[in-house]
C-alpha angles and dihedrals in degrees: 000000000000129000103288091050125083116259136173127182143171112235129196116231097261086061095046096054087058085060119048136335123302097262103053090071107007107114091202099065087062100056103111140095104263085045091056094051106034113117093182148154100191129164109225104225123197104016101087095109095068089075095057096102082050110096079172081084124007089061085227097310113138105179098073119189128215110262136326128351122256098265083065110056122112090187085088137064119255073256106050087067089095125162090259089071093065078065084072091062095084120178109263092024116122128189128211132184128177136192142192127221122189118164133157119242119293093047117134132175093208116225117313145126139242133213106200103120100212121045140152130191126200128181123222113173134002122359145287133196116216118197105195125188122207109245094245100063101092131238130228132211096009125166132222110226097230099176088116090150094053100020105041088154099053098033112132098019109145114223120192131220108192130355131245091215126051087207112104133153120238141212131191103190125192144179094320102027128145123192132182114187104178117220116282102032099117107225144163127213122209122195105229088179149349096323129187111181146160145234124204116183114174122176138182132226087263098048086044096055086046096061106038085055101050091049094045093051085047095055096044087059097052096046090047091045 
């Protein structure tokens, strides 16, 4: 497949050290006790700068800066999202922002999309089945989040409650994979076991505007009626 469509491969270790830090995909660095146990989504802070040999991610930036950009902080009132923010966007500037998600077996996310343009999963430990729908397969009684005034950054995602079409791709990751699922494929991931995985989102100058201003004109509308 090509990048907008979704891929998932297992990669050997050699591999794996091309594509992000050791501790991103190595298994070892997960065997203890708070490890076994953790049932975690946690944003990793300050260690952004360790991708920054890694064009896997990065897409050739080079000037990466420290967590998420501006349209995804929840540090700030639906308000406080004001134009001189998008002054904060500047050309050459990446963002990255990675997560960690550790959960015992049964969990599952339920159906839903994402809109970050750039992302990368890796599993750690354990698997994962993701069950992925084309685009164009229609959902059905979805529901518009229309918490503008406490979710800003969530405001207008569309989560669905049941497909149209049957037909869905699927993935069963282990210990090496890699997955892209671009924005917009609606999915679901189900923990088959014990699962540590990571999610790195990276976006340019150019993906970053895009978004603060798609979820800003899509507050406004929602607070004018």
């Amino acid at each position: 497949g090509t990048l907008a469509e979704p891929a998932h491969a297992v990669l050997n270790r050699t591999q794996l050290r091309m594509c992000a830090p050791r501790w991103v995909w190595d298994p070892d660095e997960y065997d203890t006790p708070r490890w076994r146990r953790a049932n975690i989504v946690q944003d990793i802070v300050g260690r952004e700068q360790e991708f920054s040999r890694f064009r896997f991610v990065t897409q050739g930036q080079h000037n990466i800066s420290a967590g998420s950009p501006p349209w995804r902080r929840h540090d700030l009132q639906p308000w406080q999202h004001h134009p001189r923010l998008a002054m904060e966007y500047r050309a050459g500037l990446l963002w990255l922002n990675v997560e960690v998600w550790a959960a015992p077996a049964g969990k599952d996310t339920g159906l839903h999309y994402d809109y970050d343009p750039h992302v990368w999963l890796f599993q750690v430990v354990g698997s994962r089945r993701f069950h992925v729908l084309q685009p164009q397969s229609g959902l059905e009684y979805r529901h518009i989040d229309d918490m503008a005034n406490s979710r800003a950054t969530d405001y207008g995602t569309r989560w669905a409650k049941r497909p149209l079409d049957a037909g869905e791709i699927v993935f069963d990751t282990k210990s090496g994979s890699v997955i892209r699922i671009p924005n917009g494929w609606p999915h679901k991931v189900a923990y088959r076991e014990r699962s540590i995985g990571y999610r790195v989102a990276s976006w340019t100058q150019c993906q970053g505007l895009s978004m603060w201003l798609g979820q800003r004109l899509c507050q406004l509308s929602a607070l004018i009626g």
